[in-house]
C-alpha positions in Angstrom: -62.5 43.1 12.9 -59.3 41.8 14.9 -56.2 40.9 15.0 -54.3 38.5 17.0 -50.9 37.9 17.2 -48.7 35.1 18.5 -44.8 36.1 19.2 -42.7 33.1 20.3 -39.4 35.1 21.2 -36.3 32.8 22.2 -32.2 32.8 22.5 -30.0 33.3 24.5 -30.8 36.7 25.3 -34.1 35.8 26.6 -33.7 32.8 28.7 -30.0 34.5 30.7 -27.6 32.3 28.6 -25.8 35.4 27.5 -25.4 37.0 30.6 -24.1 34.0 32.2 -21.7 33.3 28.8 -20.3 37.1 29.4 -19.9 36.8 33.0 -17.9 33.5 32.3 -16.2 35.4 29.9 -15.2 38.3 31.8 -14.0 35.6 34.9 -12.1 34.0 32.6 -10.4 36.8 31.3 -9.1 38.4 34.4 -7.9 35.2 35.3 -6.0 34.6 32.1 -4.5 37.8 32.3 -3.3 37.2 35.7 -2.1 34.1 34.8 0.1 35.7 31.6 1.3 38.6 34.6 2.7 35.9 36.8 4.2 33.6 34.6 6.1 37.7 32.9 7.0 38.4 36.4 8.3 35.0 37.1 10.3 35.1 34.1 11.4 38.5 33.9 13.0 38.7 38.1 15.7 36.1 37.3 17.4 37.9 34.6 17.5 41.4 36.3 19.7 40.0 40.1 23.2 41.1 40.6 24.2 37.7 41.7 24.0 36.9 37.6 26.0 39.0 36.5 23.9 42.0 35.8 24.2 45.4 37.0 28.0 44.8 38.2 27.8 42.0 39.8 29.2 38.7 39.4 28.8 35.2 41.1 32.3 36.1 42.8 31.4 39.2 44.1 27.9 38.1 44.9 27.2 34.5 45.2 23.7 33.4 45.0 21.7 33.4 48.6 20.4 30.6 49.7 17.0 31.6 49.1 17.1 31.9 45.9 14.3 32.0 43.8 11.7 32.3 46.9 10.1 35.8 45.3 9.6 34.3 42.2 7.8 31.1 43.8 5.8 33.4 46.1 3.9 35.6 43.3 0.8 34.7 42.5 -2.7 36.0 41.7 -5.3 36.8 44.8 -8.9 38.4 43.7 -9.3 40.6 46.7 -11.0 42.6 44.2 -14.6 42.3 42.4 -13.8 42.5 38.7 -10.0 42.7 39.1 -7.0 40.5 40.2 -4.1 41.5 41.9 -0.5 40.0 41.1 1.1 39.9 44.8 4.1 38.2 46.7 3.0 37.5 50.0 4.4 36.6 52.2 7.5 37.8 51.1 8.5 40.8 53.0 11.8 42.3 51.0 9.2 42.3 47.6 8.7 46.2 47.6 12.1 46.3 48.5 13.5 44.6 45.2 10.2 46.6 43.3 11.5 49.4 44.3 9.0 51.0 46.2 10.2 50.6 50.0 11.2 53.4 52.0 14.8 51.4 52.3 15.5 52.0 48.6 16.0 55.8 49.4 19.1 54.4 52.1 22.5 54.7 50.3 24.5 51.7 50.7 27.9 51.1 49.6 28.4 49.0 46.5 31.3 46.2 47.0 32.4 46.3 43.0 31.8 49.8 41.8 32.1 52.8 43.9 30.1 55.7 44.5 27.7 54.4 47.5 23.9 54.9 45.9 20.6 54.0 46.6 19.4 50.4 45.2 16.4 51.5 42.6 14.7 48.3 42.7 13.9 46.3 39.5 10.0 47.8 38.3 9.2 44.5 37.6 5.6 44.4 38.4 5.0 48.2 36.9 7.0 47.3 33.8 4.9 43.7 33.6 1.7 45.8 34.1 2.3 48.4 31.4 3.1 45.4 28.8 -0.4 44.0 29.8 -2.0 47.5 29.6 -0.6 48.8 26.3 -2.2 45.8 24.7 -1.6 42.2 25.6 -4.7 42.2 27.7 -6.7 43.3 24.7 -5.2 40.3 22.6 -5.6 37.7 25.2 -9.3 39.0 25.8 -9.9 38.6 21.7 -8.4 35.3 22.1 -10.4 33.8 24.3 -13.8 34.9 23.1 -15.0 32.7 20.3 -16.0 30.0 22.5 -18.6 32.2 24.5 -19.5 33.5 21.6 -20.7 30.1 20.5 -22.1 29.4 23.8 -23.9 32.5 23.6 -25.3 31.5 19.5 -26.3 28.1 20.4 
């Protein structure tokens, strides 16, 4: 006596459209993500500079350079990275200055409104943009932007 069996196996799994679907997925992510960091960080810088009034400072006091607005124009997204992106400045060369993060921003300088000289902190913006993404905005944009791949991948 025998047997004989015929399988016919086929989807997406089989034939690679999944693991193309979830690498497109996972592109796309990264880049959306990105994309959401800039546009915080570009929206964010504006409302934190002494020239506007905030931290003591008014337009008297502190007029608005020239150059206004350059950092903001300047950050983007650069995949130096696999499986990552990177929110930069460059070229801008006073960014880790206004972040925060420069040597310079231990130098105490002498504030022209309100006395005691200090130390200009910097603004955290991109740490303060990255914990926002990382305590959970990523995750929603991620569920977001699945169904279609999942529909790629079920097809």
């Amino acid at each position: 006596m025998s047997i004989t069996l015929h399988c016919y196996i086929s989807g997406s799994i089989v034939d690679g459209r999944a693991d193309r679907e979830i690498y497109r997925y996972k592109e796309h992510v990264i880049d959306t993500v990105g994309d959401v960091g800039v546009t915080a960080i570009r929206n964010y810088l504006p409302t934190q500079y002494m020239y506007l009034g905030h931290h003591g400072g008014t337009p008297q006091t502190n007029p608005v350079p020239a150059n206004a607005g350059a950092l903001e124009a300047a950050i983007h997204t650069e995949h130096q990275v696999e499986n990552a992106v990177l929110i930069v400045d460059t070229p801008i060369v006073y960014g880790a200055w206004i972040e925060g993060t420069d040597p310079a921003n231990l130098i105490v300088w002498q504030h022209r409104k309100n006395p005691p000289p200090r130390r200009f902190p910097g603004y955290f913006t991109f740490r303060k943009i990255a914990a926002m993404l990382e305590a959970g905005q990523a995750g929603l944009i991620a569920q977001r932007e699945l169904p279609p791949y999942l529909t790629a991948m079920n097809v």
